[in-house]
N, C-alpha and C positions, 0 to 999 in steps of 0.2 A: 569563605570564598566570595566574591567580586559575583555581584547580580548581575554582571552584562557578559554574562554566556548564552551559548546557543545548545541545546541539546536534539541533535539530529536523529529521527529513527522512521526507519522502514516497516511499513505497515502488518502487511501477510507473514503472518509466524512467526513475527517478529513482537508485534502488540499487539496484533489480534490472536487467534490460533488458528486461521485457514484463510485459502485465498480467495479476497471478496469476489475478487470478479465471478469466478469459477463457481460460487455458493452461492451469488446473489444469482447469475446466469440460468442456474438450477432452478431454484425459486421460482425467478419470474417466467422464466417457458413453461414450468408444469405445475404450478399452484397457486398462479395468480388469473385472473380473467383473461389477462392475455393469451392464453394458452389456448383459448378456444376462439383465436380467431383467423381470420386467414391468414398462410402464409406462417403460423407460427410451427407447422411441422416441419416443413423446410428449414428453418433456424435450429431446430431442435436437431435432425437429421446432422445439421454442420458445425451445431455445439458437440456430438458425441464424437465426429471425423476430428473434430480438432482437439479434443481430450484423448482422444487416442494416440493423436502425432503429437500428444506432447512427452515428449522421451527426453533423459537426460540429456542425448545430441543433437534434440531441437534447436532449426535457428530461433530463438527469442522471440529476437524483431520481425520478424516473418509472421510469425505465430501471432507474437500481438495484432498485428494489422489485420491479418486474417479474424481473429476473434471481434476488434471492434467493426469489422463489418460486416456481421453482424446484427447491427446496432441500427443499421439504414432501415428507416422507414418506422423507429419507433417515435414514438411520441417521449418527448423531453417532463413533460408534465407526469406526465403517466407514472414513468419511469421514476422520479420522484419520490413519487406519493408511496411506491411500491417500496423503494429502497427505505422508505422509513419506516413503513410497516415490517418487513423483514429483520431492521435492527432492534427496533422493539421487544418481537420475539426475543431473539436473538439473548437479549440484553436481559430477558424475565426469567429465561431457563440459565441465566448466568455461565454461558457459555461461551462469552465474544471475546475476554481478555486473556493475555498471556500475563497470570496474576504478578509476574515476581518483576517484570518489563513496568507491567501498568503503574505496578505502588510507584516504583522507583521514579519514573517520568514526571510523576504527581509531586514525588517532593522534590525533584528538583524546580518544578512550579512554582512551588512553596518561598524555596528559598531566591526568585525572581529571574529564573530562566527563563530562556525565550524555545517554546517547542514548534520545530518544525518538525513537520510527517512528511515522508516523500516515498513516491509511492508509483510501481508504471499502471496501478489501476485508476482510476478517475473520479473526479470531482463529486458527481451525484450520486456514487455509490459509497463515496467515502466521507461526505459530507456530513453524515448523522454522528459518524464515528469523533471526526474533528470536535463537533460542537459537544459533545461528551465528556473528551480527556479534553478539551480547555486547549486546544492549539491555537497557537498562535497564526501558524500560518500551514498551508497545504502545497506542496511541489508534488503533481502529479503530470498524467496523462491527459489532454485534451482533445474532445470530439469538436467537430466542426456541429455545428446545431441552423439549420435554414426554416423560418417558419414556423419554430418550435417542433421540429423533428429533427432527429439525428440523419443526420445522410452517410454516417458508418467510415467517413474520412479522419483520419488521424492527423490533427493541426500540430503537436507536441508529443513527442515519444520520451517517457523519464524510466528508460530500464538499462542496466548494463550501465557503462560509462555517461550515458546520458543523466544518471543521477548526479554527478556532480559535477557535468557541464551546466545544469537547472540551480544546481545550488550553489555555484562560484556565481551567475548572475544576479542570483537573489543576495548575496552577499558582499559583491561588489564595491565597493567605495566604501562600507560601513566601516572599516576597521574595524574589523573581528579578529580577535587573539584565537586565530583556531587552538591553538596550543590546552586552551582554558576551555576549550566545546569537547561535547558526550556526542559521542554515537552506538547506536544501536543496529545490529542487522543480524541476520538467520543464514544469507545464502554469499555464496562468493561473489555473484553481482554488485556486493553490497560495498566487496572492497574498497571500491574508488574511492567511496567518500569516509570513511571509516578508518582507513591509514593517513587523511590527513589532521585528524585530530589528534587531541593529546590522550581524551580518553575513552578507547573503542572499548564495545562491550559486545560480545558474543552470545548470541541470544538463543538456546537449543543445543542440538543434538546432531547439526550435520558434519559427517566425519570432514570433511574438507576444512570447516569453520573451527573445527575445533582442533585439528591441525596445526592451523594458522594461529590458534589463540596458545596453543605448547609454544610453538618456535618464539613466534612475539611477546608469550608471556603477557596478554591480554584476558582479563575478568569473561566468565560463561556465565550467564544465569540458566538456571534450568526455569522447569514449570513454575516450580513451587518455591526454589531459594534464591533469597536478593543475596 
């Protein structure tokens, strides 16, 4: 196979096995020093309102916006520093990959893939994860940052359709044979960009996805089998 593919995949339960924002979000409101400062109970109170509205008939995009803000009035540093201590964890009790996702991704590496992650979670919480599996590139979610504090403003939203509005622009001019590119994804958000390759790969257990992978006759991986 031709080294100038692209192997596209979504992050949450897809190559990791839960979703960071959600887990990181946990973390740093009640086990980090932040926890005990001002104003972090209020955040915590509108972390649990928003894990509660989030139901299968959630609007998404609503929800996202609501969640990163959030995010107003943290410190960009801070947040950092936290998000790499939490994958470290993370990464020691060997619990961050979706093993049969992760090998797979690795060797297409090998054989001179280009991996993009795309992802509606964000940069600094997804950052430790990139620099780990060796991505190439990151298509996520952006905060607005003033002063080295988030002000909880959403600059770029990459969920729903918007994953592969983010990814036709990163792609752009290159002459890419999508025909010869992998994708990887868990939820039907993920369709967009995953029917327009040649070879989608269905990553889990959700009856919907796996639906989709009967009719199209599209590869599952589970936990454990490539």
């Amino acid at each position: 196979m031709s080294n100038k593919y692209i192997v596209f995949s979504d992050v949450d339960e897809t190559l990791i096995r839960f979703k960071s924002m959600i887990t990181f979000m946990d973390y740093f409101l009640y086990k980090t020093p932040y926890a005990a400062t001002p104003g972090a109970e209020e955040k915590r109170t509108e972390f649990q309102a928003i894990n509660e509205a989030n139901t299968p008939t959630a609007d998404r995009v609503a929800l996202n916006r609501r969640f990163y803000a959030m995010f107003a009035g943290i410190s960009q540093a801070e947040l950092r520093e936290r998000a790499r201590t939490w994958m470290k964890d993370i990464l020691a009790r060997g619990e961050l990959f979706v093993r049969s996702a992760y090998s797979e991704q690795q060797e297409h590496r090998k054989r001179g893939a280009e991996l993009v992650l795309v992802s509606g979670s964000f940069e600094d919480i997804l950052n430790p994860i990139c620099e780990h599996v060796g991505a190439d590139r990151l298509i996520c979610s952006e905060l607005e940052v003033k002063d080295g504090v988030y002000t909880g403003k959403l600059l770029q939203q990459v969920i729903g359709d918007g994953k592969w509005d983010a990814i036709s622009r990163y792609i752009d001019g290159r002459g890419i044979t999508l025909a010869s590119c992998f994708a990887y994804g868990d939820h039907v958000s993920d369709l967009c960009f995953m029917e327009k390759v040649g070879n989608p790969v269905v990553v889990g257990d959700s009856p919907g996805m796996l639906e989709v992978a009967r009719k199209r006759q599209w590869r599952v991986l589970t936990e454990e089998e490539p």
